[in-house]
N, C-alpha and C positions, 0 to 999 in steps of 0.2 A: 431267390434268396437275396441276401443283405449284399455280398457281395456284386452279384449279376445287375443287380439293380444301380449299382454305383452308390449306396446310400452309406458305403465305410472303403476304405482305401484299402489297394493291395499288402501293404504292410503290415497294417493292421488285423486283414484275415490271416495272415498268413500268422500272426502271431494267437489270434484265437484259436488255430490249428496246433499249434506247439505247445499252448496250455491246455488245451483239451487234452492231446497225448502223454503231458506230465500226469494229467488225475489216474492214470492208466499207470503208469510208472511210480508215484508216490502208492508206499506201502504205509506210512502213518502219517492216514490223511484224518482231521478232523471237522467236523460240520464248517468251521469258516476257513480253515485252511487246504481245502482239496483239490489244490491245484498249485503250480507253483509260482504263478503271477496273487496270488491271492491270499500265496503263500508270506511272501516279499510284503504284498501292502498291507495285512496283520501285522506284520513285524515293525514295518514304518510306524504304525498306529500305535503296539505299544513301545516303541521308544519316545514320540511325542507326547502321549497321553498316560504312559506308565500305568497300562492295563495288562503286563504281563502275568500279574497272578491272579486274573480271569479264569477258571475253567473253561478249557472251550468246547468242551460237549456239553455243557451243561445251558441251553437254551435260554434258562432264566439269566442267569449271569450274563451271556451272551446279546440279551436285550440290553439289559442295563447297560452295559458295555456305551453297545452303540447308543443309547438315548443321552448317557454321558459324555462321549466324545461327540453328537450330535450339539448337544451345548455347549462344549466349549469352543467347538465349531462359530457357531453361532455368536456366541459371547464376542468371541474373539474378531471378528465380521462386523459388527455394533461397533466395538472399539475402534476401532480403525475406520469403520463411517464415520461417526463420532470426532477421530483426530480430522478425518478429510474434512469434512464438513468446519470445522472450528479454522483450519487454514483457511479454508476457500471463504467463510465469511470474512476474516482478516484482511485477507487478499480484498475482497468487495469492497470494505469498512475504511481500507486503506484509498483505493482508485476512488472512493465516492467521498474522501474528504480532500483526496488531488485535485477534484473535478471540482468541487466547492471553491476550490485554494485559486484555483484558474479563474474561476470565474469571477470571484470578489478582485483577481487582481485586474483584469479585464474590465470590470465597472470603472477602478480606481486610476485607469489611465489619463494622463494631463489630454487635453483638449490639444486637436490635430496645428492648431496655431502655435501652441506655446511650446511643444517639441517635444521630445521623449522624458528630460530631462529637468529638476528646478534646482538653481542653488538657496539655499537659507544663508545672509551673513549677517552676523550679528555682534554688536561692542558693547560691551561695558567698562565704563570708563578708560577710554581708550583700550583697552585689549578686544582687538580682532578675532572672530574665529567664522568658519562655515562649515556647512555640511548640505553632502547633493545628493536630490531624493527620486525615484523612479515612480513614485505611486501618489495619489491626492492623501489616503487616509493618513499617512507616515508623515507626510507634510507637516499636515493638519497637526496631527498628536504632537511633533515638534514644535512646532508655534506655538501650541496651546500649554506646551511644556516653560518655552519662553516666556510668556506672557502673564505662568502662575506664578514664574517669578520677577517680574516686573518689568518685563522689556515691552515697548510699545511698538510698534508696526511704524515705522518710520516715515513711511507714504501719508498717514496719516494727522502724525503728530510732531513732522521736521524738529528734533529732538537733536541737539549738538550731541552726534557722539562721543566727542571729546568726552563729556562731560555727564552721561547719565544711559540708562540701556537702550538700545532698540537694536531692529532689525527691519531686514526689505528681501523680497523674496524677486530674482532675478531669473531669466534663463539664458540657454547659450547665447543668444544673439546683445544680452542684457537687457531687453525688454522688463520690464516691472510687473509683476505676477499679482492678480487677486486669486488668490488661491479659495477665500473661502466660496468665488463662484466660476472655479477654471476657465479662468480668461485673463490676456494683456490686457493688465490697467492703462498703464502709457508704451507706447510703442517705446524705441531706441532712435525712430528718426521723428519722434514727434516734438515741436516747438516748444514744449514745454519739459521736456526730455535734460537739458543740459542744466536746465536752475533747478529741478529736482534733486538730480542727484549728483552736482557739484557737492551741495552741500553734505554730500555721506560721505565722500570721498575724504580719508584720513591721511 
């Protein structure tokens, strides 16, 4: 038997024994309730499913029943795959636009020379300002921001700040940055370093 075999637990027979002996004991027993565990989960079933004004000797109803609470079973299993499934892409949609977000910033790293770091400063007409950027593209779209509106690249075009817009892209050591091919244009100890950018100096 089930039990000898170890294929169901002590507890468990022991309880198939006790609901056997209730069908013996129940004097109004019907087709789905003749037993008292059987009893109980009828019950459970219509308070969820509010199949209490079921006939239960009546076989046909008794199908229906179950083929009813079988779909909403059902139904309700779908739903909630449905919800799981819609988080867990989320979740995926989410980590696979993280993974993107890393990796674009990972391309957009300054060159292992120029350091983690770039400053932008920039005048127009005398008024000072900077801003320091972690990534090549952010640079980039700053500069190109400056430049739609008339600042010139200073390195290029030795432009009196005093007197009209530019800007020079520096990093920590003040090295002088070509940013549009990530690399020191002039070092900070190179010869030509001090008449370059004497002249920025406000």
């Amino acid at each position: 038997n089930l039990f000898t075999m170890g294929m169901i637990r002590r507890e468990l027979f022991i309880l198939f024994i006790l609901d056997a002996i209730s069908m013996l004991i129940i004097k109004d027993k019907t087709m789905i309730k003749p037993s008292f565990i059987l009893t109980q989960l009828w019950n459970l079933i219509s308070i969820l499913f509010k199949t209490d004004k079921v006939n239960t000797n009546n076989p046909l109803e008794i199908l229906m029943m179950l083929s009813n609470v079988k779909n909403k079973i059902s139904n309700a299993f779908h739903s909630i795959k449905n919800k799981f499934n819609n988080v867990k892409n989320s979740i995926t949609s989410v980590e696979r636009e993280n993974r993107k977000y890393e990796k674009t910033r990972d391309l957009n790293k300054f060159n292992d020379e120029i350091g983690s770091k770039v400053t932008v400063e920039s005048v127009s007409d005398g008024k000072y300002d900077k801003k320091t950027f972690k990534y090549k593209d952010r640079t980039q779209s700053y500069v190109h921001m400056l430049e739609a509106n008339g600042y010139k690249n200073y390195r290029k075009y030795s432009i009196n700040p005093e007197h009209g817009k530019s800007y020079i892209i520096i990093n920590k050591n003040k090295d002088i940055i070509d940013i549009e091919n990530n690399r020191i244009d002039i070092k900070h100890d190179h010869p030509d370093y001090k008449f370059i950018i004497d002249g920025w100096k406000i």
